[in-house]
C-alpha positions in Angstrom: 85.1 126.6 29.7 85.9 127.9 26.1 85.5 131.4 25.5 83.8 132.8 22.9 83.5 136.3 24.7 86.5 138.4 22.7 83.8 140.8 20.7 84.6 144.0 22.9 82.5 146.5 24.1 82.5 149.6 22.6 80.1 150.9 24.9 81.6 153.6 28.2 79.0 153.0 31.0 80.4 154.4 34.1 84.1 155.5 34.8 86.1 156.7 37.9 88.0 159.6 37.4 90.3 160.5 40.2 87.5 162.2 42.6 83.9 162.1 40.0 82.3 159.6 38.6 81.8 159.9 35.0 78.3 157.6 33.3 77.1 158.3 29.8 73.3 159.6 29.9 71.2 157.1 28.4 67.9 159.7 28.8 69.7 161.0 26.1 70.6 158.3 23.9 70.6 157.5 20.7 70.6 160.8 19.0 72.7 162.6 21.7 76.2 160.8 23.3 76.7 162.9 26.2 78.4 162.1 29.6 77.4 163.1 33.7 80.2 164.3 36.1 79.0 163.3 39.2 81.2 165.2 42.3 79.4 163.7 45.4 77.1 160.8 46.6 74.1 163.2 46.0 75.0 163.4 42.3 75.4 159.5 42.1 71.8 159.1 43.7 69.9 161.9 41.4 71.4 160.0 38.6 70.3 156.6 39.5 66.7 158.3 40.6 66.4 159.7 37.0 67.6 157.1 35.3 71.2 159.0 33.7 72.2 155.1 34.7 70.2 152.3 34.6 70.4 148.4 34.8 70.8 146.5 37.8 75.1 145.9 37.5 75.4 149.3 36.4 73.9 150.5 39.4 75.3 148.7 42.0 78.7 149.8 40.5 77.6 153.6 40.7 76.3 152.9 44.3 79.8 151.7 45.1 81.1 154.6 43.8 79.0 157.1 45.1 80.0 155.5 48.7 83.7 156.1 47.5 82.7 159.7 46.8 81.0 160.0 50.5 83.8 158.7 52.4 86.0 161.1 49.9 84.3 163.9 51.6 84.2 163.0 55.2 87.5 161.5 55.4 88.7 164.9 57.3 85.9 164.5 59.9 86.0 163.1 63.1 84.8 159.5 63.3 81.7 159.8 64.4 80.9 162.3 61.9 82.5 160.0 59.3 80.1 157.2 60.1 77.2 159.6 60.3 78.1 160.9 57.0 78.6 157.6 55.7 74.7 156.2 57.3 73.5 159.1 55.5 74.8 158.4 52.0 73.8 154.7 52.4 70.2 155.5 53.5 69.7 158.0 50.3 71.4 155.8 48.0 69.6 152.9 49.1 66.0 154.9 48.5 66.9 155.8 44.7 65.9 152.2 43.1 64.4 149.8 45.3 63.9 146.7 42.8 67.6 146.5 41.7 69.5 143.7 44.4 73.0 145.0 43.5 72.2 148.3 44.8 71.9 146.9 48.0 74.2 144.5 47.6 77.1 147.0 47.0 76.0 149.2 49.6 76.7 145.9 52.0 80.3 145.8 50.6 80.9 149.1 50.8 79.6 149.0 54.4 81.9 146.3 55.8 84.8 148.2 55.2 83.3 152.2 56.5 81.7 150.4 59.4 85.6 148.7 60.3 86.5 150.3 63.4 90.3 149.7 62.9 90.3 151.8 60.0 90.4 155.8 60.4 88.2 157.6 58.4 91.0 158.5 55.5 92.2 154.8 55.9 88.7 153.7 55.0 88.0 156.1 52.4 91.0 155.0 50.3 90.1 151.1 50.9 86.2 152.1 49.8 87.7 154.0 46.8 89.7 150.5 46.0 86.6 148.6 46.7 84.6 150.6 44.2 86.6 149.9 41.3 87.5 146.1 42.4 83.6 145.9 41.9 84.2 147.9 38.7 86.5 145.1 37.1 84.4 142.7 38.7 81.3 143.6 37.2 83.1 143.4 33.9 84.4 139.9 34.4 81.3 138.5 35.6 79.6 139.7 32.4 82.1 138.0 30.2 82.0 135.0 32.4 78.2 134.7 31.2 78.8 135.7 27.7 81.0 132.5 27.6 78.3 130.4 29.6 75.1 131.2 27.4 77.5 131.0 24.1 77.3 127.3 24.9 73.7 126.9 25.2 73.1 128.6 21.7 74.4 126.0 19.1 72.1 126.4 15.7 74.2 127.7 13.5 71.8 130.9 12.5 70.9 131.5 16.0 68.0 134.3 16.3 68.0 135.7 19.7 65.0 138.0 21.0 65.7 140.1 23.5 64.0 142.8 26.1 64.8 146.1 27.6 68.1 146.9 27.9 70.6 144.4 29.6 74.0 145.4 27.7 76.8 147.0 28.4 74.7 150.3 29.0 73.3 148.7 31.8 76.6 146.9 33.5 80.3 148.7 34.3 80.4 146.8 30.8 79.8 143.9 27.7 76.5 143.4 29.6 74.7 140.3 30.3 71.3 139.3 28.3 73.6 141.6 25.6 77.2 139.3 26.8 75.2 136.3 25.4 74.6 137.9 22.2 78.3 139.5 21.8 79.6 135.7 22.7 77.4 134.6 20.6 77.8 136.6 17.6 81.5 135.8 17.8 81.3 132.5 17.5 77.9 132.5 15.1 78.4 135.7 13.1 75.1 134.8 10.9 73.3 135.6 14.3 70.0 138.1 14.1 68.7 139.5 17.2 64.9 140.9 17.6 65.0 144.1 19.8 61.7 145.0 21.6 61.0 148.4 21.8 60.4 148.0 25.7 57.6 150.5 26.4 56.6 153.0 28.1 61.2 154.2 28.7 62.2 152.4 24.9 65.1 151.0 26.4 65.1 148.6 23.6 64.2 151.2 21.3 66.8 154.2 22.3 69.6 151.8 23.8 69.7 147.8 23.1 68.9 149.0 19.1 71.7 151.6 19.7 74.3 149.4 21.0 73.5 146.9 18.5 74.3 149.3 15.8 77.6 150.6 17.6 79.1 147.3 16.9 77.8 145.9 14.1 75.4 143.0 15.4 72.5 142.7 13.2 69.5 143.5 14.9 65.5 144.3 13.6 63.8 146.5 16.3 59.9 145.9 16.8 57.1 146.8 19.1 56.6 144.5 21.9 53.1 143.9 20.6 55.2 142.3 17.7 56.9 139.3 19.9 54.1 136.8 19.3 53.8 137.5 15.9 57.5 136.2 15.3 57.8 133.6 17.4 54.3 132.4 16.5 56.1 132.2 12.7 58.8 130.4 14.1 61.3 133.1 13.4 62.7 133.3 17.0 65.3 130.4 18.4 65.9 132.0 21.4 64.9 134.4 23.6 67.5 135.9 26.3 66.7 138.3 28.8 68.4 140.2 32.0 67.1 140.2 35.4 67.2 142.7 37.8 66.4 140.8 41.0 65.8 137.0 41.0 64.4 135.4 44.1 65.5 132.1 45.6 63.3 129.6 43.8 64.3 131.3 40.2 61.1 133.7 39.5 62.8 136.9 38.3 62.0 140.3 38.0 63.2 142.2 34.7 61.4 145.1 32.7 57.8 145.2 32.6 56.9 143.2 29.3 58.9 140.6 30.1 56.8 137.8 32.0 54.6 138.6 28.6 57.2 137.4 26.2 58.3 134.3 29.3 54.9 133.5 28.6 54.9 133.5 24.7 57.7 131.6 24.3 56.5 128.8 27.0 53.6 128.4 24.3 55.6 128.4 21.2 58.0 125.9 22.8 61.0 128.3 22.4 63.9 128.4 24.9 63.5 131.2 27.6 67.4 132.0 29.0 67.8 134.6 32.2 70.8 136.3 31.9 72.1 137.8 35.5 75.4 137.9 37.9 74.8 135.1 41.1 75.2 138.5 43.1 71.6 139.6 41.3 70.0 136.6 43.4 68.1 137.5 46.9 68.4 134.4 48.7 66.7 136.4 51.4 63.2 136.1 49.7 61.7 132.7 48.8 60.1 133.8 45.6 59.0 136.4 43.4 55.9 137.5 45.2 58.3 139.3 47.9 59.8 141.2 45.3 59.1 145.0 45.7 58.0 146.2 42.2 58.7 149.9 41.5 55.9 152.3 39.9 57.4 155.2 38.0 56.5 158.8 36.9 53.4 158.5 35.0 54.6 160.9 32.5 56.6 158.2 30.9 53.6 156.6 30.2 51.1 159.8 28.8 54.6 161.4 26.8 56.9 160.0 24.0 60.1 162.0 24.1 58.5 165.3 25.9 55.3 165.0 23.7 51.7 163.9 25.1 50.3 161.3 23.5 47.4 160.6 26.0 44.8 163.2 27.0 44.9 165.0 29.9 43.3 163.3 33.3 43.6 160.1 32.0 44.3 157.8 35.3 48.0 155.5 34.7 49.2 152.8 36.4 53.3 152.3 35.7 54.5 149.8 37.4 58.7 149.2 36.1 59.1 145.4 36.6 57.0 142.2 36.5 58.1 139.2 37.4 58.7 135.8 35.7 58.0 132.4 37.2 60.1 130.1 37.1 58.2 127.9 35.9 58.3 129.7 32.2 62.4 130.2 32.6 64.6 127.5 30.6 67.9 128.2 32.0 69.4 131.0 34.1 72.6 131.8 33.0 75.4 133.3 35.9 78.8 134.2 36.0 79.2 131.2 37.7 77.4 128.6 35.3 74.2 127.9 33.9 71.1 126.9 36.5 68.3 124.4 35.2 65.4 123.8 37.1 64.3 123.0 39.7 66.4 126.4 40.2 66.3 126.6 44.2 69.3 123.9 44.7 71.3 125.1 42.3 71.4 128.6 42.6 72.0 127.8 45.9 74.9 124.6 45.3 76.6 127.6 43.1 76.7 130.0 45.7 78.1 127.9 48.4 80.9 126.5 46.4 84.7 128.0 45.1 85.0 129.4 41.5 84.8 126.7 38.9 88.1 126.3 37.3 88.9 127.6 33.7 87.6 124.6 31.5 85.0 123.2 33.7 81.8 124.2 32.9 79.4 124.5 35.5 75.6 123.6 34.6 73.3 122.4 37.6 
């Protein structure tokens, strides 16, 4: 598989630093570049609850470290109180996001190695702390890995890539994955455009994928996601490339509310529709999207616009965070370990049962 992933990330998501955990804020972003120490697991979890860190990679690699941080602080105890310590910093962890399959799934990691009898407690604590950043650089490789795959699907030579909510590096350890397709991309098809939606009610789009776009010099227009079928009606969208934050065994994924809207837009207007998302983001557990549990949020994010009300007071709100696409409406689904085509069951599948493909075999099912 060529690689056209070089374009680097500028972009510091999370960091381990030697006993904390250091993550940008993206509540605060654009206007305001500030970074979150976090000293203990409860830190990690407050952070993923309030969304300091958000994006499904990103927050399975903050789990992981926040379990590091756990067994850190219990590696003195007994080890019964180790474990106990440990089941307790799973359990809250686990609670902050519940849509996000890498949370869980690096909880599980982290797990195998706390729950090894063999190990004492400071034993364990160092191998959890090496665990945590093996997921780290993982995270990182996996998202350049699909860069390089969804590079290959995009071959007009002034590509115009639409994109939703915020799957960049912001919302991975880095590069990103919706966001990894548009930095390979862009490397290899420099006249690239990219439409940003504004991704009500958090602006993810808005305050981050527009933000990140502009910290490394990828063209980009923003627009209101009432805007998408107006441009690809006009025929001014190629592609459209989203992330996923759980997608179930037969291929329907969830992603940002908005985003089944745009699957749905682009099914009519004949435009490609590319899922962008690690293999690890799939639940083979669940047999389709209907089992996925959807998350409603605060319902302030909804009534206020950066602090400020925008809808009167008593007004009733429903905020559900995620929808979920068919799919039915999805082209492609783009992993770290190849690209998927439907029927998506057997291959998501074929690629999680078999080795790493080798460097210069492409891997489309």
């Amino acid at each position: 598989m060529s690689d056209p992933s070089d374009h680097p990330s500028a972009v510091r998501t999370i960091e381990w630093r030697d006993g904390s955990v250091l993550m940008i804020d993206q509540r605060k972003l654009p206007l305001v570049e500030e970074y979150v120490t976090c000293s203990t697991w409860e830190d990690v979890a407050e952070a993923i609850r309030t969304m300091v860190i958000r994006g499904a990679p990103a927050i399975g690699v903050a789990a992981a470290m926040g379990m590091a941080l756990a067994a850190r602080a219990a590696r003195e105890l007994p080890r019964d109180g180790f474990t106990r310590a440990l089941q307790d910093a799973t359990k809250g962890l686990f609670s902050t996001r519940p849509t996000a399959v890498n949370l869980g799934w690096a909880l599980a990691e982290m797990e195998q190695v706390w729950r090894d009898q063999a190990l004492a407690p400071k034993a364990a604590a160092e191998a959890m702390e090496r665990l945590a950043l093996q997921i780290y650089e993982d995270d990182v490789a996996s998202c350049r890995s699909i860069g390089a795959y969804g590079a290959e699907l995009i071959t007009v030579e002034e590509p115009v890539i639409l994109t939703h909510c915020n799957a960049g590096a912001l919302a991975t350890a880095g590069y990103g994955t919706a966001l990894g397709v548009v930095r390979a991309v862009f490397a290899r098809r420099p006249r690239l455009r990219v439409f940003v939606d504004e991704t009500r009610p958090f602006l993810q789009g808005a305050r981050l994928t527009a933000w990140e776009m502009l910290h490394e010099g990828i063209p980009a227009d923003l627009i209101t996601d009432s805007m998408a079928g107006y441009f690809i009606s006009k025929g001014m969208v190629t592609h459209v490339v989203v992330g996923a934050d759980r997608i179930a065994a037969n291929g329907d994924a969830a992603n940002k509310i908005g985003t089944y809207t745009v699957s749905v837009l682009a099914k009519e207007h004949d435009v490609p529709f590319y899922v962008a998302a690690p293999l690890s983001t799939v639940d083979f557990a669940i047999p389709d999207g209907s089992h996925i549990p959807i998350e409603e949020r605060d319902e302030a994010e909804v009534t206020h616009i950066a602090g400020s009300r925008v809808a009167p007071e008593g007004v009733r709100v429903r905020n559900p965070a995620f929808d979920v696409t068919p799919a039915r409406n999805i082209t492609a689904i783009i992993t770290d370990r190849g690209v998927v085509l439907p029927p998506f069951g057997a291959g998501l599948r074929g690629l999680a049962a078999e080795p790493l493909s080798k460097e210069g075999d492409p891997c489309v099912r």
